[in-house]
N, C-alpha and C positions, 0 to 999 in steps of 0.2 A: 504493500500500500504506500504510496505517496502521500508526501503532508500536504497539505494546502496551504501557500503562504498565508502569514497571520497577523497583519498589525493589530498593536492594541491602544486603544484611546485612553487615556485618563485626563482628567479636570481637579485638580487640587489645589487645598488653601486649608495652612494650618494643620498638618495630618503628621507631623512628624513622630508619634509612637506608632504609627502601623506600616508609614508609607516604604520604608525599607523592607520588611515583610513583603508587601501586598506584589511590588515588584519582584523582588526574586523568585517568587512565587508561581509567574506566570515569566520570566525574562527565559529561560530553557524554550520555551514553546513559540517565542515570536520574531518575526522579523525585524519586525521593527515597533518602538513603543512612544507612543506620540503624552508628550506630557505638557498640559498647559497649565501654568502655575499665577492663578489671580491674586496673588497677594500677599503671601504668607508673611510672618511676625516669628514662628519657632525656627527653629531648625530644619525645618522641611528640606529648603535650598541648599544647605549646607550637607545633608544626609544623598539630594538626586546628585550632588558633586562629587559624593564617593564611589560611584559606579563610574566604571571605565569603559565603559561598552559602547562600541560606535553603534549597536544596536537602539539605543536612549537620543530622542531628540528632547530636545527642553526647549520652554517658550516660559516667556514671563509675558503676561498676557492681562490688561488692566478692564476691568466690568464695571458697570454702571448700576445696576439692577440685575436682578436673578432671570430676568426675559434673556442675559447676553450670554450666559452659559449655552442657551440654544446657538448661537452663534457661533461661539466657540466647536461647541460639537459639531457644526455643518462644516464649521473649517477641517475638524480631521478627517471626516469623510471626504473632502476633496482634496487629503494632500494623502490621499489613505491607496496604496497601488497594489493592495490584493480583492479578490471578492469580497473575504469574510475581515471583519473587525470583530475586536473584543473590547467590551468595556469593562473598564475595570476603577472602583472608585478606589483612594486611600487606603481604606477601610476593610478590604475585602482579601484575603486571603486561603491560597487554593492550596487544599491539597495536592501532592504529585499524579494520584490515580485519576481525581476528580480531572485536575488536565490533560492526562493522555486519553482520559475520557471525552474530552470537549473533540482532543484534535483527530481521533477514530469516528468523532461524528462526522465532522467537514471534510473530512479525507474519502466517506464511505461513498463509491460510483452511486450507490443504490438509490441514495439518497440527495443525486446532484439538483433535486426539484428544493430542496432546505430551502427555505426565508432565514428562518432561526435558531437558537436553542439556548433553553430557558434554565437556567439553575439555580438548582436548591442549594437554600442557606441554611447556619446556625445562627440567631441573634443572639449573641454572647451575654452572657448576664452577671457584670462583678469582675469575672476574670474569664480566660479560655477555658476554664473548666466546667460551666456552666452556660446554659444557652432555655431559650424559651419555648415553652411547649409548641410544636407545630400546630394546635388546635386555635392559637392566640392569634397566628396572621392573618391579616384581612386583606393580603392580595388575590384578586380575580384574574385569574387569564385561561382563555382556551377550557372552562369547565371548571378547572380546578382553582381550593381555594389554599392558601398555605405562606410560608415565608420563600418565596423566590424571586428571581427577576430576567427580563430576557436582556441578557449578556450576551451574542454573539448575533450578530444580521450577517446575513448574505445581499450583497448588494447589486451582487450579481442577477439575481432573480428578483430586482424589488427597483424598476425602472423609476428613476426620477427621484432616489430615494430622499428625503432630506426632513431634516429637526425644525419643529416648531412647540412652542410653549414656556411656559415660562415654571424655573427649577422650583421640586424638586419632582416637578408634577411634568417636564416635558415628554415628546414621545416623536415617534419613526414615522412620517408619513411617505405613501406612496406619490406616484403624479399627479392622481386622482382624486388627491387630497383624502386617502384614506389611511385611517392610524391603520400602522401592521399588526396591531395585535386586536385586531379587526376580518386578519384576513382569515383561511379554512386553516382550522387545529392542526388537516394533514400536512403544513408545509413547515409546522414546527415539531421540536423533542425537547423532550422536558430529562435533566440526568438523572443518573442515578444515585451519582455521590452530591455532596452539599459542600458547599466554600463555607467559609469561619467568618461574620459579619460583627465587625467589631464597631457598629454603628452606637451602643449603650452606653461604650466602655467611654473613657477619655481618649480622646485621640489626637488631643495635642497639651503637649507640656505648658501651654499656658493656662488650663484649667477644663473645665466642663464647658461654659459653657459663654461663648464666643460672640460680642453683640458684632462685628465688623466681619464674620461668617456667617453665610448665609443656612439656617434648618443645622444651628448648630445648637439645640438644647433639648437633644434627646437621651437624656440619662435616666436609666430606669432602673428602680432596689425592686427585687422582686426573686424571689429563690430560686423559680427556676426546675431544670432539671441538671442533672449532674451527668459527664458525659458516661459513658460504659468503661472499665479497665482494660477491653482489647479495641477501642476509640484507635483510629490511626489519626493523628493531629498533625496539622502542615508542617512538611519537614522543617519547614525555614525559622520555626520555632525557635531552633536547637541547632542553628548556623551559629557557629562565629560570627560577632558582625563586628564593629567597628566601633570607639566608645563614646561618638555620639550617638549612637542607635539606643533608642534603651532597649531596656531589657521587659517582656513583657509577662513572664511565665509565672509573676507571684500571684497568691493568691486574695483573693476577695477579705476586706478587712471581716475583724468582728462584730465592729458598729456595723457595717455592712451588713451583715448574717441576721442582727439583733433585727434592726429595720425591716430588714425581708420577712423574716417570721410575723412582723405586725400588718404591714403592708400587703403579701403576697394575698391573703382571704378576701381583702376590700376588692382586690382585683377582678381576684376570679368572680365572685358575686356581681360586679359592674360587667363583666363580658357574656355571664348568662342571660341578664338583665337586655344586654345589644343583641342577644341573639335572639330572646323572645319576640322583643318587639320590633324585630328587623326582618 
């Protein structure tokens, strides 16, 4: 089987605990990885400086509003010279099987009709050892309802493609001005394995929660589930990195633990509550 060339997109500001992760994570699988960077105040810039990869282009790229992130995304599709892209935010972190998963999809003849493919997440809760029941995501797409996201277009089969909306809510439209996650179920796949969504956690060394970041004040105490002891977790975990990278593998405090215990029942009571009368 042949790979399919694979640029990957990302848009960051402010991501320096994960952004070293999220990259090596997928840098083995791509040709090329387009990074726009609006603004950043941590170390972010300082962390895309340590990779030496003429596979990494960098932009520093200034925004006005959360409408110019679409913007921005239509520029990597048009500086993008494979069919398929991958998006990848910050925050997101792939296991090795989950990507040779991805790139057996876009690689497969069988399947050369693809639009996309959609992947399962873990919403991390406290630390990477915990993450949020699947029953709690309120994403819709293609039938199904759960924590995932469509990470991969083929642009090849999706004439005229391009971004419109304003973040964190944009999305893929055809010529026809139709969203692709609009189009027939058959021309996406959804994986099998799940990337590591470190959306709850802190994700930048300047704190939680970020007024000159855009949908940066989603932290949530909440117990959770606890992964399994034969859990395979992204190898890049447990890279050597470099000593501005931190370190992310400690554990969830005890206030932490305390708060969840009181917190987690309010919750779940409030999502039976959405589900009846929804």
């Amino acid at each position: 089987m042949v790979r399919s060339p694979l640029f990957v997109h990302m848009v960051v500001k402010n991501e320096d605990r994960f952004i070293w992760y999220a990259v090596n994570s997928v840098l083995p699988f791509a040709d090329k990885i387009l990074i726009f960077d609006t603004g950043s105040r941590d170390a972010t810039l300082k962390i895309i400086d340590c990779f030496k990869d003429d596979r990494l282009e960098y932009k520093k790229r200034s925004i006005k509003s959360p409408a110019d992130i679409s913007k921005l995304r239509q520029e990597q599709i048009e500086k993008t010279k494979s069919d398929w892209f991958w998006v990848v935010d910050g925050d997101e972190i792939y296991p090795e099987a989950l990507s040779r998963e991805i790139i057996s999809l876009i690689s497969s003849e069988e399947d050369d009709e693809l639009e996309g493919i959609v992947v399962g997440r873990y919403d991390l809760l406290g630390d990477i050892y915990h993450y949020q029941d699947d029953s709690a995501g309120t994403y819709d797409l293609f039938n199904k309802r759960g924590h995932f996201a469509l990470r991969l277009i083929n642009k090849k089969n999706i004439p005229g493609l391009y971004v419109k909306g304003i973040y964190p809510y944009e999305g893929y439209y055809d010529r026809k001005g139709i969203e692709i996650i609009h189009h027939s179920a058959n021309k996406f796949r959804f994986t099998q394995g799940k990337l590591f969504h470190a959306m709850y956690l802190s994700r930048s060394s300047l704190g939680l929660s970020l007024i000159d970041t855009y949908h940066r004040d989603k932290q949530k105490i909440e117990r959770g589930k606890r992964f399994s002891k034969d859990t395979v977790y992204p190898e890049v975990f447990n890279f050597s990195h470099p000593a501005c990278v931190p370190t992310v593998t400690n554990k969830r405090s005890f206030l932490y633990e305390i708060l969840a215990l009181f917190i987690t029942p309010v919750k779940i009571i409030k999502r039976l509550v959405w589900k009846m009368i929804g």
